[in-house]
N, C-alpha and C positions, 0 to 999 in steps of 0.2 A: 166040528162035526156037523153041526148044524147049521153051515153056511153048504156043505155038498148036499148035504139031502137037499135043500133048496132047490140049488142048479137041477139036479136030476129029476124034480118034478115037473111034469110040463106043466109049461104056460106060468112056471112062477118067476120067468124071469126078470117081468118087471115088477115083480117082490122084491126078487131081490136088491135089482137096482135102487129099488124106491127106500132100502134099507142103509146101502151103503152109500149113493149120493149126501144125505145130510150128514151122513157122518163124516164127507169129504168138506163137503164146505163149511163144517162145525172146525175142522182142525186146520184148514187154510182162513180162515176167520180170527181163531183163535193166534197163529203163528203172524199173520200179520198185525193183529193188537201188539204181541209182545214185543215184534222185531220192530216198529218205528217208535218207543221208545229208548229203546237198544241203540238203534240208528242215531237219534237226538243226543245221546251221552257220549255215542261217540264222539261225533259232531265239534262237542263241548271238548271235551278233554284235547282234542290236537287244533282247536280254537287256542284253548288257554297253552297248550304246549308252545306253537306258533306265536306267541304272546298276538296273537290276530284281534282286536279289541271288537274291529265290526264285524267278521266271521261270531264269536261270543255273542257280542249283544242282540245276535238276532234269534239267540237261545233264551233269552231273558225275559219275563211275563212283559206287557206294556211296562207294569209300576217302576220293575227295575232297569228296565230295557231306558227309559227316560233318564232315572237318574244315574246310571251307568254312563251314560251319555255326557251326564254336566260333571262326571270327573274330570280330575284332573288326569297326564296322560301318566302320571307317575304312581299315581293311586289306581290306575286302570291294572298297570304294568303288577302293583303289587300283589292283585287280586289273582289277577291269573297262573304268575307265583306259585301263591299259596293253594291253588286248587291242585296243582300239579306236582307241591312238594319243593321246588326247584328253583334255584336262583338265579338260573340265565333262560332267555330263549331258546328252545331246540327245534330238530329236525322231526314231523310225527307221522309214523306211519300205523296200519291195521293192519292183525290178521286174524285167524280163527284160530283157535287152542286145540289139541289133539281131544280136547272134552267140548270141543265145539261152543265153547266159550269165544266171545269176541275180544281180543287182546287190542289195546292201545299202547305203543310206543312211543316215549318222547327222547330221542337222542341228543346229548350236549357232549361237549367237547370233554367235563367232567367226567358224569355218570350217565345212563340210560335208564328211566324210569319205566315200568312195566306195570300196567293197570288193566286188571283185567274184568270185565263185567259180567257177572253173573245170571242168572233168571231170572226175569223180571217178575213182581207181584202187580198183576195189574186192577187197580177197586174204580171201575167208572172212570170219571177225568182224574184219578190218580195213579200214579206208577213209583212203587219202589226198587231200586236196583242197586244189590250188594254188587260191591266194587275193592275189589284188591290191590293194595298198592305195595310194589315194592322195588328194590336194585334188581334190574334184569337180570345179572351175576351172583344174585343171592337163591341160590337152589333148594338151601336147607327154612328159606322163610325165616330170617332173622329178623328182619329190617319190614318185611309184612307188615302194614298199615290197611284193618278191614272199618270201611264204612258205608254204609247205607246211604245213596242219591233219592233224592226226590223230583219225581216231574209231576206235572201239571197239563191238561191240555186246555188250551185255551184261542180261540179263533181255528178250531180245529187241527192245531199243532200242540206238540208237545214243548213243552216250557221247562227249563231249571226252577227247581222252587225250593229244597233245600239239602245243606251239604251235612249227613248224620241228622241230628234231632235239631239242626241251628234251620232254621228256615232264613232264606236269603232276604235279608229286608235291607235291599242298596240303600233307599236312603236315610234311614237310621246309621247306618253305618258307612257313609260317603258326608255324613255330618263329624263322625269319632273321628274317620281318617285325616277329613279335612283340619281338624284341631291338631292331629298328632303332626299332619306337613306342615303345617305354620310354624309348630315350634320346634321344627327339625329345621324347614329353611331358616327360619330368622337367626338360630345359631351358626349355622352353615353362610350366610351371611355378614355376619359378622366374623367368623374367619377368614373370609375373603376378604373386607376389608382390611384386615391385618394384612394378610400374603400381597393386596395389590401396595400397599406401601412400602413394607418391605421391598417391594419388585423394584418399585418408583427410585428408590433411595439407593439401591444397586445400581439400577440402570444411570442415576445422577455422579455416582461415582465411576463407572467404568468409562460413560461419554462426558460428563462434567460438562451435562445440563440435563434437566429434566425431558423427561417424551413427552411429543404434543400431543398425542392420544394413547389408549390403553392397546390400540392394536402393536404399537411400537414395543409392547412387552409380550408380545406371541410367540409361537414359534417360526423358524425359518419354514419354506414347503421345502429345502433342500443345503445342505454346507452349511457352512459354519451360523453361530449369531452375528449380527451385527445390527446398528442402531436402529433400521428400520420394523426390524425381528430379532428381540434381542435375547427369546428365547426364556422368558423368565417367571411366566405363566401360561397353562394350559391355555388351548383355543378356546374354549367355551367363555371362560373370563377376561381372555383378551376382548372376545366381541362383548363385554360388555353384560353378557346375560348367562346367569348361572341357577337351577336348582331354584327358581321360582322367583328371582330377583334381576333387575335392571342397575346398572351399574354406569356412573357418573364422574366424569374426572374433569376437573378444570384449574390454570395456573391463575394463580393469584399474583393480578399484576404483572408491566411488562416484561420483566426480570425473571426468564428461564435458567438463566445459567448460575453453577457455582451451588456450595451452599444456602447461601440467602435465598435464591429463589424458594416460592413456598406455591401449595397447591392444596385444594380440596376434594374431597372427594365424597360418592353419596349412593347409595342404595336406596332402593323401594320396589317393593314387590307386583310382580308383573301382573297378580291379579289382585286386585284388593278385596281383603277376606278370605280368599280361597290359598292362593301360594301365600301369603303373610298377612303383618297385621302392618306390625310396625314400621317405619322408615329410617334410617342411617344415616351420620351423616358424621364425616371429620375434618375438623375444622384447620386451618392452616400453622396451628399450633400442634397438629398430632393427637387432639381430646377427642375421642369417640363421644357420640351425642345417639340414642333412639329413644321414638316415640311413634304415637298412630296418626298421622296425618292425612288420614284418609287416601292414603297413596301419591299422596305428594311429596315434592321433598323436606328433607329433613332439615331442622338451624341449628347453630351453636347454643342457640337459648333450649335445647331437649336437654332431660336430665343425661349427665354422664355414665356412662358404662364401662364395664371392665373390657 
C-alpha cells in the first residue's frame, strides 16, 4: 500500500526510485556473492567426477594447489574418488532442481551419483555450502550422504578449503597417502615378481627356451599366442613398468635354452620415496632378495623375503 500512495504523489517519483534501485542492487549483489561460490563447487564436483586432476587443481588454495601437484597420479585419481563417492571415472553433467537447487551428476557405467547443492552461507572470504549426496535412483533418500563444503576466496576467487569439519590439508595428507602407496606398491611388486617367473618358466616350457625380453610374455595385438606374444602377462608388466615400479630381466649366461638355462630378474621403484622404498631383486636360484637401495638395484646379498 504504501509503494502506490507514492506513485500517486506528484513529484515523488524519484522517491520512489531512489527507494527501490538500492534494494535492486542489494539483491543482484547479494545473488552474485552466493551464486560464484555455487559456481566453484560446481566446477569441483564434475572436475573430481571427470577424474580431471588440472580442471581440480585449479579449485585448490595456492598451499594445496602445489602439493596436489607433487602427487602421485594414483593418489591424485584417489582423491577425486573419494570426493565423489565413486570408484570409476564418469560422465558429469548440471542442471537446476525443481527447488532451484543446482544438481551435479556423475554418470558410470555402474551407478549415477546425484549431488545436489544447497544455499550457500556466505561470512566475508568464507562460504559454506550443504551438499547432498546420493544414488540418482534412490527416491526414498536411502543412500543420502549430507555434508557441509567449505570455500575460501583467495586471489579473488573461490577456493576448496574443506570437505565437512576435515579441512583440506594436501600436504599433510599427500605425505599419509604417500606411505600408504609404498606399501601397497612394494607388495604389489613383489607379486609381480612372482607372476613374471612363473610367466618365464611357462613360457620355457611351452618354447624350451627362455624369452629374451619381458615383452615376449605380453599379449598378442591379435590370434593366437606365440613366442613373440606369448600371452602370459598383462601389457602394463610386459612393458616392464607396473603400479610404481620398474621391472628388469636378464639371462644368466650364454645358455637360453632347456632347463639349465637360468635368468634374473629385479624391481625398483619408479620414484624413490614416493611410488616405493625398497628394491627387488631374484637371484638365478629363485631366492627373492628386498631392501632400500636408494632406487638402485637390488643383490642377492639383501636379506630374503617370502
Amino acid at each position: 500500500m504504501r509503494l502506490r500512495k507514492l506513485v500517486r504523489i506528484p513529484g515523488s517519483c524519484v522517491a520512489f526510485a531512489a527507494l527501490l534501485l538500492p534494494a535492486v542492487n542489494i539483491s543482484a549483489a547479494q545473488t552474485a556473492q552466493e551464486s560464484a561460490p555455487v559456481t566453484t563447487l560446481r566446477d569441483v564436483l564434475m572436475a573430481a567426477c571427470s577424474e580431471d586432476s588440472k580442471k581440480f587443481g585449479a579449485h585448490l588454495t595456492s598451499r594445496n594447489a602445489s602439493a596436489f601437484a607433487q602427487m602421485t597420479p594414483a593418489a591424485q585419481a584417489a582423491l577425486l574418488k573419494r570426493l565423489v563417492l565413486l570408484n570409476d571415472a564418469g560422465t558429469p553433467r548440471a542442471e537446476t532442481g525443481e527447488n532451484g537447487n543446482l544438481i551435479v551428476y556423475c554418470v558410470t557405467p555402474e551407478v549415477t551419483s546425484q549431488m545436489e547443492i544447497g544455499k550457500p552461507e556466505v561470512r566475508d572470504n568464507l562460504a559454506y555450502l550443504p551438499l547432498l549426496v546420493k544414488d540418482a535412483t534412490d527416491a526414498a533418500g536411502a543412500t543420502a550422504k549430507r555434508v557441509t563444503m567449505g570455500l575460501v576466496r583467495e586471489g579473488g576467487q573461490w577456493k576448496l578449503l574443506s570437505l565437512g569439519v576435515l579441512l583440506l590439508d594436501l600436504p599433510t595428507l599427500a605425505e599419509e597417502w604417500d606411505k600408504a602407496e609404498i606399501q601397497n606398491n612394494e607388495k604389489t611388486a613383489v607379486a609381480s615378481m612372482k607372476e613374471l617367473a612363473a610367466a618365464i618358466e611357462k613360457y620355457r616350457v611351452t618354447y624350451t627356451h627362455l624369452p629374451e625380453t619381458l615383452a615376449e610374455l605380453g599379449p598378442p595385438p591379435k590370434g593366437a599366442p606365440k613366442a613373440e606374444q606369448a600371452g602370459l602377462v598383462q601389457a602394463d608388466l610386459a612393458s616392464g613398468r607396473k603400479d610404481g615400479y620398474v621391472f628388469r630381466y636378464v639371462i644368466v649366461g650364454a645358455n637360453d635354452s632347456g632347463a639349465p638355462a637360468k635368468y634374473q630378474l629385479a624391481s625398483m621403484p619408479a620414484e624413490y620415496g614416493r611410488t616405493g622404498v625398497r628394491s627387488f631383486f631374484r637371484d638365478d636360484s629363485g631366492i627373492l632378495h628386498g631392501a632400500d637401495h636408494q632406487g638402485a638395484v637390488g643383490t642377492q646379498l639383501d636379506p630374503k623375503i617370502d
